[in-house]
OpenMM code with the backbone's topology and positions (N, CA, C; nanometers):
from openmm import Vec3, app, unit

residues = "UNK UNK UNK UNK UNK UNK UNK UNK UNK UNK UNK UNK UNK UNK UNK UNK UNK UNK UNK UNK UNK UNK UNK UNK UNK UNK UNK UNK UNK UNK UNK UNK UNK UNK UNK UNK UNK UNK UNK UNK UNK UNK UNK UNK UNK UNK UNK UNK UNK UNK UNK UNK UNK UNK UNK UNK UNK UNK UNK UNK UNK UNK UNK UNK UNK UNK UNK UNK UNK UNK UNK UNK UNK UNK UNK UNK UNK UNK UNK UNK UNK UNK UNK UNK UNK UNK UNK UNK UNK UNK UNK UNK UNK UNK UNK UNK UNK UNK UNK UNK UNK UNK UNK UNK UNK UNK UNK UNK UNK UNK UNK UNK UNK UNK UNK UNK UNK UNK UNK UNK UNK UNK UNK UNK UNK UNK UNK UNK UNK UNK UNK UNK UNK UNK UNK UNK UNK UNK UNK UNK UNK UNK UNK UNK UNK".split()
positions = [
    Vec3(0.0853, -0.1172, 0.0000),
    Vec3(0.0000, 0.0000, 0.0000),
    Vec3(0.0898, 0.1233, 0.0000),
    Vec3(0.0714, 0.2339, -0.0692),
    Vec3(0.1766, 0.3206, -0.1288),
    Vec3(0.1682, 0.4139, -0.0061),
    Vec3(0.3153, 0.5042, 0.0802),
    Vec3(0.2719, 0.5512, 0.1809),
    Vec3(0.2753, 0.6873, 0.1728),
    Vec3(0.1802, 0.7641, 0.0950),
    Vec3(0.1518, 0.8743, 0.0667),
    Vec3(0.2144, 1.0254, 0.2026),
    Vec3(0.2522, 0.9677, 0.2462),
    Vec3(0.3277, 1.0446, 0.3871),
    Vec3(0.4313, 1.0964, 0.3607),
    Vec3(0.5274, 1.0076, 0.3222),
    Vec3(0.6539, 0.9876, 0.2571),
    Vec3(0.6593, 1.0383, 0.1386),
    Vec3(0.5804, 1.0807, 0.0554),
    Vec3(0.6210, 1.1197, -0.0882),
    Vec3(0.5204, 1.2577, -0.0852),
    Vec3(0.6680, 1.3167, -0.0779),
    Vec3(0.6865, 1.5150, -0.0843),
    Vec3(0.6232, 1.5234, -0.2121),
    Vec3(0.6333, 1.5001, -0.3059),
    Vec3(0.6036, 1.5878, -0.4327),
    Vec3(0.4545, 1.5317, -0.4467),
    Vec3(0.3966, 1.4328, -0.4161),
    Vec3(0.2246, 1.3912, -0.3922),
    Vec3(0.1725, 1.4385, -0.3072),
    Vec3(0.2723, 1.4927, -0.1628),
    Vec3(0.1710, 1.5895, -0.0662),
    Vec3(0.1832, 1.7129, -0.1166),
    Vec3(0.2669, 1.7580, -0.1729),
    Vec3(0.2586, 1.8935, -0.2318),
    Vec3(0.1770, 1.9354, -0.3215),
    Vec3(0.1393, 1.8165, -0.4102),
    Vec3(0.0405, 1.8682, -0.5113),
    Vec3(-0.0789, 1.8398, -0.4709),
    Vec3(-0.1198, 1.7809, -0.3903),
    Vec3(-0.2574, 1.7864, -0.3270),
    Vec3(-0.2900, 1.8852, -0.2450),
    Vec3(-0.1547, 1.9398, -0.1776),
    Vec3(-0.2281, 2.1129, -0.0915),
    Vec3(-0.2237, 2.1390, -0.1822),
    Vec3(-0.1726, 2.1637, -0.3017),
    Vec3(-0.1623, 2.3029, -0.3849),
    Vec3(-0.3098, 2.2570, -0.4875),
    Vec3(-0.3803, 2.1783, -0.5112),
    Vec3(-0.4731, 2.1527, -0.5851),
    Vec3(-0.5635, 2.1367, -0.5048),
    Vec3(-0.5680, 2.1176, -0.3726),
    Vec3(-0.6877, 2.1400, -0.2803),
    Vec3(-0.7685, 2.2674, -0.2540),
    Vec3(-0.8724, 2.3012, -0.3151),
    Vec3(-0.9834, 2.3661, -0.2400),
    Vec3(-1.0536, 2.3697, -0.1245),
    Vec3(-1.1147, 2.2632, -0.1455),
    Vec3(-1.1894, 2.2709, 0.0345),
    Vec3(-1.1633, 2.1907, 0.1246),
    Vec3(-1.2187, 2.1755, 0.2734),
    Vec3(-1.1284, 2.0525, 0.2872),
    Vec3(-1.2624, 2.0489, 0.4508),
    Vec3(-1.2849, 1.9355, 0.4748),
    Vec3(-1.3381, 1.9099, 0.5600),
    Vec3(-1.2916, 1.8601, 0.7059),
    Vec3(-1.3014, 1.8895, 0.8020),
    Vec3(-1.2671, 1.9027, 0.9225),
    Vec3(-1.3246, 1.7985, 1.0336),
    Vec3(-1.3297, 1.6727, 1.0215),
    Vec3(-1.4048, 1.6169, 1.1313),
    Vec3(-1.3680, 1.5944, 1.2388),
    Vec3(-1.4401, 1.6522, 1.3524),
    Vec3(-1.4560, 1.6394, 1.4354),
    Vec3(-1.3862, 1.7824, 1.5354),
    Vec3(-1.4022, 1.8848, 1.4654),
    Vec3(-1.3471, 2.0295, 1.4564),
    Vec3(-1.4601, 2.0351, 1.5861),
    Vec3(-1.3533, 2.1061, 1.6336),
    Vec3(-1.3965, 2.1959, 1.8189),
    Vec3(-1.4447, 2.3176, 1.7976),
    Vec3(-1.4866, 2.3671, 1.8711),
    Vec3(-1.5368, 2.4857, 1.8630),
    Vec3(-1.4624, 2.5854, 1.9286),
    Vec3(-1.3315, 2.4867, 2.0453),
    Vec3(-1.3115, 2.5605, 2.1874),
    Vec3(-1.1219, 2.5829, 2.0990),
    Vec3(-1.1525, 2.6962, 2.1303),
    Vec3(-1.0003, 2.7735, 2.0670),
    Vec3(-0.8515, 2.7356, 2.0921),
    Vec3(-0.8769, 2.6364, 2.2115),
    Vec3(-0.7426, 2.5780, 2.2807),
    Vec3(-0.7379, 2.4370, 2.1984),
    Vec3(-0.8079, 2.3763, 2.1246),
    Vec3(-0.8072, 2.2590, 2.0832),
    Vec3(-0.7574, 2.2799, 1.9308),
    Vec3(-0.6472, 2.1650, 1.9113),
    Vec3(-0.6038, 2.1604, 1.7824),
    Vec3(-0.6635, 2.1711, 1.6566),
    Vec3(-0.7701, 2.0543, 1.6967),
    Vec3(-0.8989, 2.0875, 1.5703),
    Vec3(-0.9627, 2.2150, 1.5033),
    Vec3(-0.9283, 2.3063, 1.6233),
    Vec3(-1.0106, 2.4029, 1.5898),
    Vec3(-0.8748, 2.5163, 1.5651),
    Vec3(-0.7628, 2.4883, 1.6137),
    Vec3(-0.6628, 2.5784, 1.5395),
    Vec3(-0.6145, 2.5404, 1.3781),
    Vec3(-0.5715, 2.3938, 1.3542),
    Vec3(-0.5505, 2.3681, 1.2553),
    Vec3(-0.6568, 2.4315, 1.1061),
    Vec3(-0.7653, 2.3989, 1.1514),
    Vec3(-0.8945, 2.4268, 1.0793),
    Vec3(-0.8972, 2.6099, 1.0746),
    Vec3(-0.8548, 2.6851, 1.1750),
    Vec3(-0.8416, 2.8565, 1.1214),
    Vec3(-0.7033, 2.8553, 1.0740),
    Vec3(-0.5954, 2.7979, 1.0543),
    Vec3(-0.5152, 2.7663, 0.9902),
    Vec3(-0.5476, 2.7664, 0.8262),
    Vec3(-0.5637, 2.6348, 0.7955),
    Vec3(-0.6270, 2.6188, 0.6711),
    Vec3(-0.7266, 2.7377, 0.6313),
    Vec3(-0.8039, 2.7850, 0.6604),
    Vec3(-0.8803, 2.9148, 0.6343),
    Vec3(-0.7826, 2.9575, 0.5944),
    Vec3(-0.6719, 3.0564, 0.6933),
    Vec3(-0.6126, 3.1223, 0.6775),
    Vec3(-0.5318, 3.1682, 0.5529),
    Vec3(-0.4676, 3.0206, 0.5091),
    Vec3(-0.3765, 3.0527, 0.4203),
    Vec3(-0.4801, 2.9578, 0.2779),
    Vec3(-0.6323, 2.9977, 0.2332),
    Vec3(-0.6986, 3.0143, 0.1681),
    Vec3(-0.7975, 2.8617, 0.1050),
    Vec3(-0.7803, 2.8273, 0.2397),
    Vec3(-0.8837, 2.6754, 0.2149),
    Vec3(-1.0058, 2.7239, 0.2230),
    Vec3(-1.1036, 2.6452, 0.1534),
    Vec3(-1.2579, 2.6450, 0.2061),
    Vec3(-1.2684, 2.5191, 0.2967),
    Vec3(-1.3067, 2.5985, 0.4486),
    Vec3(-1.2672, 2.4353, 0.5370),
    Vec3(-1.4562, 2.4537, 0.5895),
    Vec3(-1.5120, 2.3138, 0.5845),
    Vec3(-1.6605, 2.3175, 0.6361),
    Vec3(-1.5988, 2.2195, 0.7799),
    Vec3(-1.6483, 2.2507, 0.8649),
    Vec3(-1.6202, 2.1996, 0.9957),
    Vec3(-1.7352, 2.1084, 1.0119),
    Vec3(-1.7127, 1.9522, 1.0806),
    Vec3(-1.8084, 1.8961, 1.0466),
    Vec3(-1.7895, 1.7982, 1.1728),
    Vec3(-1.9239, 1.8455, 1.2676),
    Vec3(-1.9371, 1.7899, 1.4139),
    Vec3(-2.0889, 1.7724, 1.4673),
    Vec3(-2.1298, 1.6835, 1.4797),
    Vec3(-2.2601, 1.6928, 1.4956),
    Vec3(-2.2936, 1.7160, 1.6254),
    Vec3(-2.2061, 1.7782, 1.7200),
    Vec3(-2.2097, 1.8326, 1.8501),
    Vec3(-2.2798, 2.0016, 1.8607),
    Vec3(-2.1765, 2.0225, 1.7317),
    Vec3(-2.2266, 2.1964, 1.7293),
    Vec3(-2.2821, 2.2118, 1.6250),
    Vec3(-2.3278, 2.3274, 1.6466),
    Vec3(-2.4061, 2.3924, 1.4840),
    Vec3(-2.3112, 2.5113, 1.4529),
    Vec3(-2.2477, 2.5535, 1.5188),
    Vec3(-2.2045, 2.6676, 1.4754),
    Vec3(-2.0584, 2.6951, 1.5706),
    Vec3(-1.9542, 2.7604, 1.4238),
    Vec3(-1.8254, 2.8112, 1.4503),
    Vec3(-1.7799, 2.8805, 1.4217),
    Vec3(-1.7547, 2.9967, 1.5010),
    Vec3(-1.7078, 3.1435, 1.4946),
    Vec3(-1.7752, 3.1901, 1.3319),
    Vec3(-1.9234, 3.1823, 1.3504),
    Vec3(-2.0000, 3.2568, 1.2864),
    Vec3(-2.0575, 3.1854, 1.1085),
    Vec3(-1.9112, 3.0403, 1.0861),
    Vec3(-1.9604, 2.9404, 1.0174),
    Vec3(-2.0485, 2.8150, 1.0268),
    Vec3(-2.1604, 2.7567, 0.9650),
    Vec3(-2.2321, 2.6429, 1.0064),
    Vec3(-2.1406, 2.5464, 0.9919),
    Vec3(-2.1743, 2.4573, 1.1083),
    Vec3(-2.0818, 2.3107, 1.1220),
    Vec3(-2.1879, 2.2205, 1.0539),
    Vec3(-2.1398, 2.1481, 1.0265),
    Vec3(-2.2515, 2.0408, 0.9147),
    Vec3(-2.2074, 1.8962, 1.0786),
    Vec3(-2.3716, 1.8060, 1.0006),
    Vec3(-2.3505, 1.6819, 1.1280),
    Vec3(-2.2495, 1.5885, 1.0869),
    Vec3(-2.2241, 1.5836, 0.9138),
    Vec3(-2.1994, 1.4351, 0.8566),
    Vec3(-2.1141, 1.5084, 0.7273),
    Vec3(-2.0283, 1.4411, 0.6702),
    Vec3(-1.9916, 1.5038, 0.5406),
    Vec3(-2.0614, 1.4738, 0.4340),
    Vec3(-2.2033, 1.4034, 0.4449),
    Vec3(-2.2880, 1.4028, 0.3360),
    Vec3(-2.3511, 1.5525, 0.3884),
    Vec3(-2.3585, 1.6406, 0.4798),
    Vec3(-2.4454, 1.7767, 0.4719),
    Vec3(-2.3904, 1.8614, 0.4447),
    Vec3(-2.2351, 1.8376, 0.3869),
    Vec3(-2.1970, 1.9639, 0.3583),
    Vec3(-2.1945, 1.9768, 0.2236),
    Vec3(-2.2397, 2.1238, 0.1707),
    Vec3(-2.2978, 2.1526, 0.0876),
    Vec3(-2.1939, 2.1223, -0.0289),
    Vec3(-2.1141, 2.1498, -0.0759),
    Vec3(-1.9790, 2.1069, -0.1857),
    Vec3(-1.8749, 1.9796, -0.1550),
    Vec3(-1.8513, 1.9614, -0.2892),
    Vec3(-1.7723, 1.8033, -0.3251),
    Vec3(-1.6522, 1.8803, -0.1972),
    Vec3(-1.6192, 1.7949, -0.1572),
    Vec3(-1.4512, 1.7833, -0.0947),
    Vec3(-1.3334, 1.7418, -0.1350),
    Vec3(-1.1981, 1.8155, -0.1289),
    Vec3(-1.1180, 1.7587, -0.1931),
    Vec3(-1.0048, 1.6947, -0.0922),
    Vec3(-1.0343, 1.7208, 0.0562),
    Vec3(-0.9804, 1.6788, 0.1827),
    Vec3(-1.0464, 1.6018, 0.2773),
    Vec3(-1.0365, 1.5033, 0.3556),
    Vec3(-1.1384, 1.4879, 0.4560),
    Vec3(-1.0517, 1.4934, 0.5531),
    Vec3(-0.9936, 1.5755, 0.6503),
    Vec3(-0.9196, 1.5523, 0.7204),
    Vec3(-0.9917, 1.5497, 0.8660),
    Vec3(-0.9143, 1.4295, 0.8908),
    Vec3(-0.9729, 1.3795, 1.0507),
    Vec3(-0.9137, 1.3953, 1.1752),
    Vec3(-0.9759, 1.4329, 1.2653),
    Vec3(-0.9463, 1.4800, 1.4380),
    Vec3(-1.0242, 1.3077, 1.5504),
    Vec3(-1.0708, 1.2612, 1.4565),
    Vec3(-1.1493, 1.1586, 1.5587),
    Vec3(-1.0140, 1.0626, 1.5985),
    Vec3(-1.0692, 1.0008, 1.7121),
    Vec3(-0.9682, 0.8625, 1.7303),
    Vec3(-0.9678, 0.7285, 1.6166),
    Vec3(-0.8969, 0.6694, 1.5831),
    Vec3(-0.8473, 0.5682, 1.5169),
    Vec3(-0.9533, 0.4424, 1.5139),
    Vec3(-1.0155, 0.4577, 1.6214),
    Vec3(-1.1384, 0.3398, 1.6093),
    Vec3(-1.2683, 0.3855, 1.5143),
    Vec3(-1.2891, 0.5383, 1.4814),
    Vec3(-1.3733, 0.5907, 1.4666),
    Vec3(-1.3754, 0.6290, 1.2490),
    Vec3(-1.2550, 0.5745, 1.2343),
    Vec3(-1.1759, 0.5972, 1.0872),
    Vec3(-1.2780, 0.4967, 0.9383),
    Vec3(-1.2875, 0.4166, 1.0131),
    Vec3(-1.3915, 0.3107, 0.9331),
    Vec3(-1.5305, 0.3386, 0.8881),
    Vec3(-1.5853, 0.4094, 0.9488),
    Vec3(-1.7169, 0.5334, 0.9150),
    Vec3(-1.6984, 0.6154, 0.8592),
    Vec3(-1.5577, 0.6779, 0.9039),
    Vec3(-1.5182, 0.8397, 0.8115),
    Vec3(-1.5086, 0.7898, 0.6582),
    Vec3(-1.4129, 0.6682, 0.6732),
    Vec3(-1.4109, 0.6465, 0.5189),
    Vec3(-1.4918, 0.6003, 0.4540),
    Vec3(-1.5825, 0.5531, 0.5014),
    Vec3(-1.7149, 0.4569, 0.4312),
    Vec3(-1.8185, 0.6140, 0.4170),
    Vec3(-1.8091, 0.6951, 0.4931),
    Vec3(-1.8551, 0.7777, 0.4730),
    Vec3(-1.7739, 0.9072, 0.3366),
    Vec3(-1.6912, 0.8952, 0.3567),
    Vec3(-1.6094, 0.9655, 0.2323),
    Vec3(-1.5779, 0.9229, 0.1355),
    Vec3(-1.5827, 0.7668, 0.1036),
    Vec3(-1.5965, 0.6973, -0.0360),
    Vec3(-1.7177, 0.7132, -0.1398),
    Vec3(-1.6706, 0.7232, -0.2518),
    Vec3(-1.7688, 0.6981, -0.3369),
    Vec3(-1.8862, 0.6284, -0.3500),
    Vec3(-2.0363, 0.6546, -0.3492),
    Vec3(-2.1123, 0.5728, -0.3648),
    Vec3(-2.2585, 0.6381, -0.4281),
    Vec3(-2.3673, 0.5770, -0.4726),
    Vec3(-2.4928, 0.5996, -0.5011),
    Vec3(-2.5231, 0.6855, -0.4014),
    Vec3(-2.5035, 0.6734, -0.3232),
    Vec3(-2.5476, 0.7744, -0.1398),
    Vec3(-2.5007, 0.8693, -0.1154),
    Vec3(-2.3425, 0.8926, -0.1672),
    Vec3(-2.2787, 1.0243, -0.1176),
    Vec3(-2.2009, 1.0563, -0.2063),
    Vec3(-2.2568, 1.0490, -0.3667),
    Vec3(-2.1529, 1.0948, -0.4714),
    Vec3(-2.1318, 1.2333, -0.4655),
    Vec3(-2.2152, 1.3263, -0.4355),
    Vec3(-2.1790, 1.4556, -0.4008),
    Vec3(-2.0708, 1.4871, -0.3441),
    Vec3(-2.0315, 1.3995, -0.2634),
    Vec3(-1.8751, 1.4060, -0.1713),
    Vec3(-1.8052, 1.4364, -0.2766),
    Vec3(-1.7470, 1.2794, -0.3135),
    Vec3(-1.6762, 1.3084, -0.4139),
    Vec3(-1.5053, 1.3121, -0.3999),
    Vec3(-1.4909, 1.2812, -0.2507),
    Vec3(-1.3645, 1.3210, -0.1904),
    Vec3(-1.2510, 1.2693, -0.2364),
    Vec3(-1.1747, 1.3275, -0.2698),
    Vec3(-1.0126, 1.2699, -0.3257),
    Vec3(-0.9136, 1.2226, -0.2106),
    Vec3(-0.9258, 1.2739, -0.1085),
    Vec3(-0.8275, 1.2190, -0.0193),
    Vec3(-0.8943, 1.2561, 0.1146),
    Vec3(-0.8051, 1.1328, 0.2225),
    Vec3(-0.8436, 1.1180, 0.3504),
    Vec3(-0.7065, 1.1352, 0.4115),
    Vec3(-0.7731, 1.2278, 0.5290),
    Vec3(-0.5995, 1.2788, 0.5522),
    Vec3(-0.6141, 1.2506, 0.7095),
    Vec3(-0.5491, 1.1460, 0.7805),
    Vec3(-0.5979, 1.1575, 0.9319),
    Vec3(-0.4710, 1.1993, 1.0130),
    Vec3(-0.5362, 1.2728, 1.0905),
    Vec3(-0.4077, 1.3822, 1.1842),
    Vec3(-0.3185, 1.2996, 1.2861),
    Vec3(-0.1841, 1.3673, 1.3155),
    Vec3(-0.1307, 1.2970, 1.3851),
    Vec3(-0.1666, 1.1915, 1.4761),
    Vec3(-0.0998, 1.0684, 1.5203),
    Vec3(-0.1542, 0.9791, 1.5946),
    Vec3(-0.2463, 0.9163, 1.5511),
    Vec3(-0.3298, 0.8913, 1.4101),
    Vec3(-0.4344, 0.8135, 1.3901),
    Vec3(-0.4024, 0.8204, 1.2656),
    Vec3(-0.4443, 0.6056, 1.3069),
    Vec3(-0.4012, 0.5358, 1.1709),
    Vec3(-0.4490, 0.4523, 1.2085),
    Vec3(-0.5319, 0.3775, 1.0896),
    Vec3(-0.5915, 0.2667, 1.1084),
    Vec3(-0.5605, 0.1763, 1.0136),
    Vec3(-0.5024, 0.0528, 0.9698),
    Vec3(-0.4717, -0.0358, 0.8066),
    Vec3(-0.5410, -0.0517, 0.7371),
    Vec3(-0.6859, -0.0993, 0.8279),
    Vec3(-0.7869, -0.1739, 0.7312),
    Vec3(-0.8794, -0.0356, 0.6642),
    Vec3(-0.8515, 0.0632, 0.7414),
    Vec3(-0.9287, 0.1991, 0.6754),
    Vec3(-0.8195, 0.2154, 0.5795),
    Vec3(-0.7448, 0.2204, 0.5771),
    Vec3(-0.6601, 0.2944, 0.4781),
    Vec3(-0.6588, 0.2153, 0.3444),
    Vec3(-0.6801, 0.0693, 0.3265),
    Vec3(-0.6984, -0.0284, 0.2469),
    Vec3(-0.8162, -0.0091, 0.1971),
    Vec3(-0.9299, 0.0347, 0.2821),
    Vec3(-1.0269, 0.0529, 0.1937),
    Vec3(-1.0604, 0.1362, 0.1584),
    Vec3(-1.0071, 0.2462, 0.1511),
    Vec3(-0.9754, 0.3765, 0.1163),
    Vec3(-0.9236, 0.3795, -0.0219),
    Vec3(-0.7922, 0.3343, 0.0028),
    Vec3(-0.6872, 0.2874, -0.1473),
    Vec3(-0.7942, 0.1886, -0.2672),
    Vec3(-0.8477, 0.1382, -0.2043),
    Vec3(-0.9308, 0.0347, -0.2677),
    Vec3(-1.0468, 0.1065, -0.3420),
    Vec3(-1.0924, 0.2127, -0.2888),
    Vec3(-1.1598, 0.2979, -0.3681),
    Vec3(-1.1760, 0.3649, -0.4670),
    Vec3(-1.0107, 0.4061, -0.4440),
    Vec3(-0.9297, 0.4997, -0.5458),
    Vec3(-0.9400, 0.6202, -0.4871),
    Vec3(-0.9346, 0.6529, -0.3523),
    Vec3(-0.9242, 0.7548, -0.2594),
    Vec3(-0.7696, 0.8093, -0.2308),
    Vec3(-0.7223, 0.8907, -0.2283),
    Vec3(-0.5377, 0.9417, -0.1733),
    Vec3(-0.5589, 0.9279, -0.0096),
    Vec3(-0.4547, 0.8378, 0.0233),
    Vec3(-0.4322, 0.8116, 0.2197),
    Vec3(-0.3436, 0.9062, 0.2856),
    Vec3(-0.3590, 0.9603, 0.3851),
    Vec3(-0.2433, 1.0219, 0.4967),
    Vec3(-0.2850, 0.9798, 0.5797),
    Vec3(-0.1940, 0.9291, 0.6898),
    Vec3(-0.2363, 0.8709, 0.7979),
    Vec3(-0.1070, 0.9147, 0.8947),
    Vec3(-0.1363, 0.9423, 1.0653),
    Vec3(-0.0762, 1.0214, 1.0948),
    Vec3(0.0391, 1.0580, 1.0766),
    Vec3(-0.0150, 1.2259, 1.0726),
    Vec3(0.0437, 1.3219, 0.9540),
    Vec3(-0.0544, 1.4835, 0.9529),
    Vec3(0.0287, 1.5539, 1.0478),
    Vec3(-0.0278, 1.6823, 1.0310),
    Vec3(-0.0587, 1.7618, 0.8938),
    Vec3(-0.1425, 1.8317, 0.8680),
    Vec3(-0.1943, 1.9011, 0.7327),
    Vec3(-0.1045, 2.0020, 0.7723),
    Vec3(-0.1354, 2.0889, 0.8355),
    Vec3(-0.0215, 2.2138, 0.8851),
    Vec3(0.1079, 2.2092, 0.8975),
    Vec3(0.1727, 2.1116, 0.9900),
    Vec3(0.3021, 2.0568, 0.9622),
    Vec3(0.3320, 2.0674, 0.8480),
    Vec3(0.3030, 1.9745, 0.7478),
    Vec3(0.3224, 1.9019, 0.5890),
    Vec3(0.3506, 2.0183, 0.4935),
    Vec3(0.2038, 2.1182, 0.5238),
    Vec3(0.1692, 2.2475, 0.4595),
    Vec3(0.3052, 2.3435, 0.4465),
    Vec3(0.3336, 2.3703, 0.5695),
    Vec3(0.4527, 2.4853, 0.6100),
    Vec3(0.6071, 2.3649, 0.5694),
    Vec3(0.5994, 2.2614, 0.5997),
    Vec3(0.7360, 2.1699, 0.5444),
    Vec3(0.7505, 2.1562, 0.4229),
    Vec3(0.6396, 2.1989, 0.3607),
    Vec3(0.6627, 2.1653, 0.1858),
    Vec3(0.6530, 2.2996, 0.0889),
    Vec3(0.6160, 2.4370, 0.1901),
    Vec3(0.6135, 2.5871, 0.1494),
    Vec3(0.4914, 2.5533, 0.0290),
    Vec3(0.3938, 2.4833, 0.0720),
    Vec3(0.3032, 2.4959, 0.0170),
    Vec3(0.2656, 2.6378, -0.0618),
    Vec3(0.2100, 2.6801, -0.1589),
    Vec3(0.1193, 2.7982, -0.1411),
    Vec3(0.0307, 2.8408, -0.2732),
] * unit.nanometer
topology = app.Topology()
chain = topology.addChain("A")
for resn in residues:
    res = topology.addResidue(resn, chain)
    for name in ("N", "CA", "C"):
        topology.addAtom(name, app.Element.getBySymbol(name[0]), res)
């Protein structure tokens, strides 16, 4: 299974061809990574939909429950959940009759979370894998822009 982590010039062209990028399991509370990484990405010109079915609302953007409610295809799914929780994200971010609107090109899960059998069926999709592996880190290590 190819380890998309490791190969600089495939993470580089996916920030630089990424538009939007989805946020699961994005905080609301300003001390939490989720929710810095995610004004991060804003920052330096993502469309990031924050996607928590805890909140409805973040610093004045709607949080969607599921990444089937957010309104545009995704070209990120990047994940904050724990490693047990990865097998839904991707079944939920794969291609199907149910959630072709997604549409998602890659699953990017944040430091510390990695799961095999998600990532296999991910690859198996024809989905792009990161598995832990900061977006921000990666972003600023590769002078993304």
């Amino acid at each position: 299974m190819p380890d998309l982590k490791n190969d600089d010039h495939t993470l580089r062209s996916l920030l630089a061809s990424a538009k939007t990028i989805a946020v699961v399991s994005r905080s609301d509370k300003r001390q939490r990574t989720s929710y810095q990484i995610a004004q991060f990405l804003r920052q330096v010109g993502y469309i990031v939909y924050p996607v928590n079915p805890l909140v409805t609302e973040i610093d004045g953007q709607p949080c969607y429950a599921s990444l089937q409610d957010v309104p545009q295809k995704i070209d990120i799914v990047n994940v904050f959940r724990r490693s047990e929780y990865l097998p839904a994200i991707v079944e939920e971010a794969m291609p199907s009759a149910v959630n072709y609107a997604i549409n998602a090109k890659t699953v990017w899960a944040q430091l510390g979370i990695w799961e095999p059998v998600s990532a296999k069926t991910a690859l198996d999709a024809r989905l792009n894998v990161i598995m832990d592996a900061c977006i921000k880190i990666e972003y600023l290590r590769l002078k993304v822009s």
